[in-house]
Structure formats: structure tokens, C-alpha cells
N, C-alpha and C positions, 0 to 999 in steps of 0.2 A: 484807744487805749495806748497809753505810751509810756516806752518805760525800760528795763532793761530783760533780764531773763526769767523776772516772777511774770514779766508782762507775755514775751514770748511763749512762755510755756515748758523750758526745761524741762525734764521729767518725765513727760506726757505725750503722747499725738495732738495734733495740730488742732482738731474736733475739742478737746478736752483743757486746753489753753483759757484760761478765765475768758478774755474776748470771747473766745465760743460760743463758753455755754450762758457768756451773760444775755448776750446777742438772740442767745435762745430764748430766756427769761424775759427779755424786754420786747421781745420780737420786732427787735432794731439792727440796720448794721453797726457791726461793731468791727474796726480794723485793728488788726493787732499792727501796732508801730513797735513791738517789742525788740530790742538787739539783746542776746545775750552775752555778757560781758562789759554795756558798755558803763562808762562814765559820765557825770553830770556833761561834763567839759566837751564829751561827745555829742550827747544828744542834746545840748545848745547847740552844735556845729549842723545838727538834722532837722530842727526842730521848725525854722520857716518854711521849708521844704517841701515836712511833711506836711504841714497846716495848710500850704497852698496847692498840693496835690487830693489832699482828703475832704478839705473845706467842712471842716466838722462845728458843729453844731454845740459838740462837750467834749472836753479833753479829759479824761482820767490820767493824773500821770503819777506814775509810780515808778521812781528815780533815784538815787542817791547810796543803795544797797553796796554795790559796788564803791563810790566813793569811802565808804565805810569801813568795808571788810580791808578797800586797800591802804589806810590808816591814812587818806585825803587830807588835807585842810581843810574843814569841815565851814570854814567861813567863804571858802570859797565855790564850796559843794552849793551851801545856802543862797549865794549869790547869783550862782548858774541858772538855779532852780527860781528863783526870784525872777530872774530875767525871761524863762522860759513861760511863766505867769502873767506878766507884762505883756510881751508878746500875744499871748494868747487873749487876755482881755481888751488890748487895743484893737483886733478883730469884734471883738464881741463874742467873742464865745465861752462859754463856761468854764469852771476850773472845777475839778476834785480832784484832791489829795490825798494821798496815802501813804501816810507815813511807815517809817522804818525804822527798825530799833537799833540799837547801841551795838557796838561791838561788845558785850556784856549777856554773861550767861542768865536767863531769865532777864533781859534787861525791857525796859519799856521802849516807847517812840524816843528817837534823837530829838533833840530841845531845840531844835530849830524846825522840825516842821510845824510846831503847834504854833511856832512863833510866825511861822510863814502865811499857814490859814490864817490865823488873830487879823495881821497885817491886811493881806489882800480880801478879805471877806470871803473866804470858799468854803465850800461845804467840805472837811476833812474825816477822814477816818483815820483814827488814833494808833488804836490798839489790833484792828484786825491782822495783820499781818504776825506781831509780836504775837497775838495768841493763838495763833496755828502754827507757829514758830514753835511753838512750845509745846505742843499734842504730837508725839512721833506717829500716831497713824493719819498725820496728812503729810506726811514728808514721804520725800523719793532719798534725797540724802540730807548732807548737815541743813541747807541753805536753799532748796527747792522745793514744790510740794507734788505731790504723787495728784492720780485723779479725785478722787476721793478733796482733796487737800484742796486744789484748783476751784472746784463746785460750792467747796463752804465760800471761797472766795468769792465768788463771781456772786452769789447769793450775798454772802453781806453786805458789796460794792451794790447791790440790789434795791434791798434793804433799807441802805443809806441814800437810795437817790427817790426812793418810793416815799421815804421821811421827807425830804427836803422835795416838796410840790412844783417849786418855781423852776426844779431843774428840768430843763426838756427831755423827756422819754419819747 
């Protein structure tokens, strides 16, 4: 799981971290590679790193939140995140996507993740994020989510990978 501080877990004890409890659900390890605070721009700079320290199997990454909130170049956001996909496929190892929404109240996924899964073939998730973004009893504050909040997650990341057969559990 990599990603920035929805991946870490903000909000929450370390147990309660979507990794956690997905880890629990799949009864897989699951490593949280989450920074809170960071940037596309960052975690390209982490990103072989980690791959050649974790040698994972499938990469969740969930990225670009911060690129966003901090009003980024958002072609460059998409570019990082491109690159960070690449990489990861030139290993061989899976990709899932999760997108993140607009600087926009009630807003949907940014127009470039869907564009990113289309492109490389990944199995994405659209909306989850945007729609517990929007239910205030999964949040801790504006932009994190409480425990409660974390479990719907790691369940839908679930979900979508129980959907998609080919992905390795």
C-alpha cells in the first residue's frame, strides 16, 4: 500500500490504517509504504526503493491528494504517477488505483486518474475515496478518515480486488 496519509492512516492507530485491516480481510501482508504529507514528486523519489525493499507482488497506490489540495500542476502530478506505474509494471507487479477527487466540494475523481487506469490497464477505483469523503461519519477531520472511515475503505479496496480474479490475493 503506497501512498501518502490516507495510506498511512492519519486519524487512527497504526491497527486501524486501511493496510491493517485490509491485511486482515485478505489475510495477506500488507505494508503500509504511506508518508503523510507527501507529494507525487516525493514518492517517485521513494518509490524504487520501496519496490526493491518490499518486492511486492501488487501495489495499491494511492497518491496525488496532496498534489491537489496544494493547487500542483496537475500534469505533472499525472506524469509522476505514470512514471510510478511504469516502474512498477516493468517488474511485473500489479497496479491498483485509487483515485482522488478535485479540489471541489462534492467533487468526483481528478480527470486524470481515470485517464491513467484507461491508459495502463489497472484495475481502478473511482469513487471510493470521493464517497467517504462526503459521509462525515467516516472522517476524523476535513481530509482524513476516522476508524470507522479507514474499514469501509480497506473493505472496498477489498471488494475491488475480489472483483478483479486475476489480481493476486
Amino acid at each position: 500500500a503506497f501512498g501518502d496519509s490516507l495510506t498511512y492512516g492519519v486519524g487512527v492507530e497504526e491497527d486501524d490504517s486501511y493496510p491493517s485491516v485490509l491485511a486482515t480481510l485478505t489475510n495477506r501482508e500488507v505494508i503500509n509504504a504511506g508518508i503523510s504529507g507527501e507529494v507525487t514528486k516525493d514518492g517517485l523519489a521513494r518509490f524504487v526503493e520501496e519496490l526493491d525493499d518490499a518486492q511486492p507482488d501488487l501495489i495499491i497506490l494511492l497518491e496525488g491528494g496532496n498534489d491537489i489540495l496544494r493547487s500542483h500542476n496537475l500534469i505533472h502530478t499525472k506524469q509522476n504517477l505514470a512514471q510510478m506505474i511504469e516502474l512498477a509494471q516493468e517488474r511485473g507487479i500489479q497496479v491498483v488505483l485509487i483515485g482522488v477527487p478535485e479540489k471541489k466540494l462534492f467533487s468526483s475523481v481528478a480527470k486524470f486518474y481515470p485517464e491513467l487506469a484507461q491508459e495502463y490497464e489497472l484495475v481502478f477505483a473511482d469513487s471510493l475515496i470521493s464517497s467517504l469523503l462526503r459521509s462525515p461519519e467516516y472522517k476524523s477531520d476535513y481530509i482524513h478518515f476516522n476508524e470507522l472511515g479507514y474499514r469501509k475503505m480497506a473493505q472496498g479496496i477489498y471488494d475491488l480486488l475480489v472483483e478483479h480474479e486475476g489480481i493476486k490475493l
